[in-house]
C-alpha positions in Angstrom: -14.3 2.9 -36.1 -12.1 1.1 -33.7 -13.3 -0.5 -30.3 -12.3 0.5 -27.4 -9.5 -1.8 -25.4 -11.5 -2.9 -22.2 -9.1 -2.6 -19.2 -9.5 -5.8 -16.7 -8.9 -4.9 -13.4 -8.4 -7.3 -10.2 -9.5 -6.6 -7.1 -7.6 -8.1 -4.3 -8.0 -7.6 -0.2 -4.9 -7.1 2.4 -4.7 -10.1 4.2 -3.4 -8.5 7.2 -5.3 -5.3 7.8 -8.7 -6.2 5.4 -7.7 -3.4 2.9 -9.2 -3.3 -0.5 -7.7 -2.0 -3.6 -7.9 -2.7 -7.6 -5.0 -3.8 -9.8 -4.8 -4.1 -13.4 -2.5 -7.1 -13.8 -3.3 -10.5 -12.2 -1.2 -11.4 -9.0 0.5 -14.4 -8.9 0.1 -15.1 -5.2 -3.2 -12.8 -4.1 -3.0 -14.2 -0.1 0.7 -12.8 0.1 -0.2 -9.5 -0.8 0.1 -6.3 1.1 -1.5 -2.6 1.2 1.6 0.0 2.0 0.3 0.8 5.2 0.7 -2.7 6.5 3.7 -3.1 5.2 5.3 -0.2 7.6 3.6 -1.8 10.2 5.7 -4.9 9.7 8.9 -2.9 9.0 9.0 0.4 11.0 12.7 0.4 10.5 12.0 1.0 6.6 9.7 3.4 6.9 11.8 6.1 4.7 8.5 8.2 3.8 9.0 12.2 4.6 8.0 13.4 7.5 5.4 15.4 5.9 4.0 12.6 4.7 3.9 11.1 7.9 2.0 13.8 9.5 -0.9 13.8 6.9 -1.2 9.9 7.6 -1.2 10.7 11.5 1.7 8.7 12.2 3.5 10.0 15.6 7.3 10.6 14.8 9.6 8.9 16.9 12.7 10.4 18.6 14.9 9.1 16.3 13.9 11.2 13.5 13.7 14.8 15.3 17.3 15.7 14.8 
């Protein structure tokens, strides 16, 4: 019988909004990293998610995007 590969997982915290989540490869610089929503709090002009999307998150749409 073979044994069973045993995933190791990482878990890691946003440093700018306190977000945790689980990875399954080891970062190779854990303070720089990010969750997604912090990210497009940094960069709202790269927010390129659908506006469906958008509106499940709760995120107000800006009059730029209501052509």
């Amino acid at each position: 019988m073979k044994r069973r590969r045993e995933k190791i997982t990482y878990n890691y915290e946003c440093s700018l909004s306190g977000e945790q989540f689980t990875l399954t490869e080891r970062a190779s610089h854990p303070k720089e990293l990010l969750s997604v929503k912090a990210y497009y709090e940094m960069n709202p002009d790269k927010d390129d998610r659908p506006a469906i999307v958008k509106k499940k998150l709760g995120i107000p749409e800006t009059s730029e995007q209501k052509h």
